[in-house]
C-alpha positions as CSV (number, residue, x, y, z in Angstrom):
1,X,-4.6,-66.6,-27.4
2,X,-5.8,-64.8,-30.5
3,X,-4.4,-61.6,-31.6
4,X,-5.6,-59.3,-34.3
5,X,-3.6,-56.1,-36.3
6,X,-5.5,-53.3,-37.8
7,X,-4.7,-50.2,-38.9
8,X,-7.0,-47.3,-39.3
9,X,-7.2,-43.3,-40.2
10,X,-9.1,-41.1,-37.7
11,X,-11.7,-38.6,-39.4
12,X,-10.0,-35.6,-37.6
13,X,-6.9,-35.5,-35.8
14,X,-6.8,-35.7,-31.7
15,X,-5.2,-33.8,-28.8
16,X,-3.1,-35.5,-26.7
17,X,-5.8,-34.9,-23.9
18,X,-8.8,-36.3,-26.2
19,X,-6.2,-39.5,-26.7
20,X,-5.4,-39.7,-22.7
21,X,-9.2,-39.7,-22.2
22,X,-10.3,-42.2,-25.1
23,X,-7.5,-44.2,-23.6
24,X,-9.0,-44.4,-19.9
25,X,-12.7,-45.4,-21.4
26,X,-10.6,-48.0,-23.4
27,X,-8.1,-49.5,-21.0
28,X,-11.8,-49.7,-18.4
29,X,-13.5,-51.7,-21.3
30,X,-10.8,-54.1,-22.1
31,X,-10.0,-55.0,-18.8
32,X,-13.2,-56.3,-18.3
33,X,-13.0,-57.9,-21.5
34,X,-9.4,-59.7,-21.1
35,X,-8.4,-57.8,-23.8
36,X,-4.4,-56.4,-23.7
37,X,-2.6,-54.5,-26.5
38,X,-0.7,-51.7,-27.9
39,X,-1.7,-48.2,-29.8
40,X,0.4,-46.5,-31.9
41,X,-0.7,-43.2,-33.5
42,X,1.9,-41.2,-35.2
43,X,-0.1,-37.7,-34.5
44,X,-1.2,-37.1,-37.9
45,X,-4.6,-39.4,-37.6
46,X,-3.3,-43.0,-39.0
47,X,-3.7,-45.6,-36.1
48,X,-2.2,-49.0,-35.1
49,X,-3.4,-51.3,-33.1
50,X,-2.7,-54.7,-31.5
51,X,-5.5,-56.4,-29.6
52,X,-5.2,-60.1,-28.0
53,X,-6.8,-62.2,-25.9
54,X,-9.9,-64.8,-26.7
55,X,-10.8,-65.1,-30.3
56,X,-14.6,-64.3,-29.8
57,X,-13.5,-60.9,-27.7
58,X,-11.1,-59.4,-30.1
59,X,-13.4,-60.2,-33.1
60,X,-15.9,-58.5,-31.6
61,X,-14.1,-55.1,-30.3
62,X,-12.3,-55.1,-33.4
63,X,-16.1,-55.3,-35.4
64,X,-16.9,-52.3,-32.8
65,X,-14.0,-50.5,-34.1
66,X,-15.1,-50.9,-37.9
67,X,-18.6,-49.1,-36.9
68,X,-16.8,-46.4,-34.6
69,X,-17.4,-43.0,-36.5
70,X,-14.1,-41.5,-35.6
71,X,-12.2,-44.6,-37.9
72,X,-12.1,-44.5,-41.5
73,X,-10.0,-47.0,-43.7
74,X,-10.2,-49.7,-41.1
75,X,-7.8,-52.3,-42.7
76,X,-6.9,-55.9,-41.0
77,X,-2.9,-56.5,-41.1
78,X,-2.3,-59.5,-39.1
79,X,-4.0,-61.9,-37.3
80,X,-2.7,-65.0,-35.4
81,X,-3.1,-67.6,-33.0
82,X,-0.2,-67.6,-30.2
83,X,1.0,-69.5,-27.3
84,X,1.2,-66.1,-24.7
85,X,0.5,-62.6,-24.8
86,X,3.3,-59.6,-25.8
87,X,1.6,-57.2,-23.9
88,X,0.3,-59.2,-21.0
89,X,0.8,-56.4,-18.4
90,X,-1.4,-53.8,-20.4
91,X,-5.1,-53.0,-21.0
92,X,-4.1,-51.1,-23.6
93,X,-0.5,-49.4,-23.9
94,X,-0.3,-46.4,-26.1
95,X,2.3,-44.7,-28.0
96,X,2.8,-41.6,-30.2
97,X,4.8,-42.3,-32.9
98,X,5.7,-38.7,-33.6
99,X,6.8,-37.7,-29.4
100,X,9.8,-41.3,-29.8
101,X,13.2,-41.2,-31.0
102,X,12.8,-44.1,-33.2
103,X,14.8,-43.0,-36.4
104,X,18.0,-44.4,-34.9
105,X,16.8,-47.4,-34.7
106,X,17.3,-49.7,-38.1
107,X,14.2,-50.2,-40.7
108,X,12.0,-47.5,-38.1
109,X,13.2,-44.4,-40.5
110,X,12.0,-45.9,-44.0
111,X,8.8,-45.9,-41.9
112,X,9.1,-42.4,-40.4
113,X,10.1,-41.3,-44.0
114,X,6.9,-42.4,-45.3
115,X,4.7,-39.3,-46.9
116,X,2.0,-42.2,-46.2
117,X,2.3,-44.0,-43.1
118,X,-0.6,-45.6,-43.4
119,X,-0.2,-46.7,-46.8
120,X,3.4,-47.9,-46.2
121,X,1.6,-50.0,-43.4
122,X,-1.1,-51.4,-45.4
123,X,1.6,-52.7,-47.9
124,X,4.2,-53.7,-45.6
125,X,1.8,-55.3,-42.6
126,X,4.9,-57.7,-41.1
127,X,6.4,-54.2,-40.7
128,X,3.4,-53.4,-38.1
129,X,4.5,-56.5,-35.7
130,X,8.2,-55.2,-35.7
131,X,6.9,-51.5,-34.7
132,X,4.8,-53.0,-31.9
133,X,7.6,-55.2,-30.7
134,X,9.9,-51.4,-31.1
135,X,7.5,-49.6,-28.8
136,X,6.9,-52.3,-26.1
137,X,10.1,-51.4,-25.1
138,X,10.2,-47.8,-26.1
């Protein structure tokens, strides 16, 4: 099992409603791919993503995403080979950073704190794989 970090800035910044409908097209896709993961987006355009499953069909969604015109700054944090899937149960969860509680919760405020997010990400990717872990139980 292959999975793959990225983190990316959107052009503009989306509705909840545009999200909950990209999120439908994208949950379809990967299902059909045997593609699972998270999203993260912390409402101010900078995105987070974990994909996994097989090698050859996270390389090529994640070379889709690259090309996608709503990215920009498409950045790789972390990619690995593992035994079993975190997010087994889910096309594609999704989280908004910005509607959690997470600032109780220790090292998740230096993050929230950040002026930068995605910056702070791009510096710190090991942080990205202890936010995921955070909001698969969130």
């Amino acid at each position: 099992m292959f999975q793959l970090v990225y983190i990316s800035k959107a052009k503009k910044r989306f509705t909840e409603q545009e999200l909950l409908q990209m999120m439908s097209q994208f949950r379809q896709r990967n299902a059909a791919n045997g593609i699972t993961g998270l999203l993260l987006y912390d409402g101010k355009g900078t995105f987070v993503q974990l994909l996994e499953g097989e090698a050859a069909s996270v390389s090529a969604l994640y070379a889709r995403i690259c090309r996608d015109p709503r990215h920009e700054r498409v950045n790789k944090l972390h990619e690995q080979y593992v035994e079993q899937r975190l997010f087994a149960q889910w096309q594609m969860g999704f989280r908004c950073v910005e509607s959690c509680d997470i600032d109780k919760h220790e090292g998740m405020s230096e993050f929230l704190n950040q002026q930068d997010s995605y910056g702070y990400l791009q510096h710190n990717p090991e942080f990205s794989i202890q936010l995921l872990h955070y909001f698969k139980q969130c």
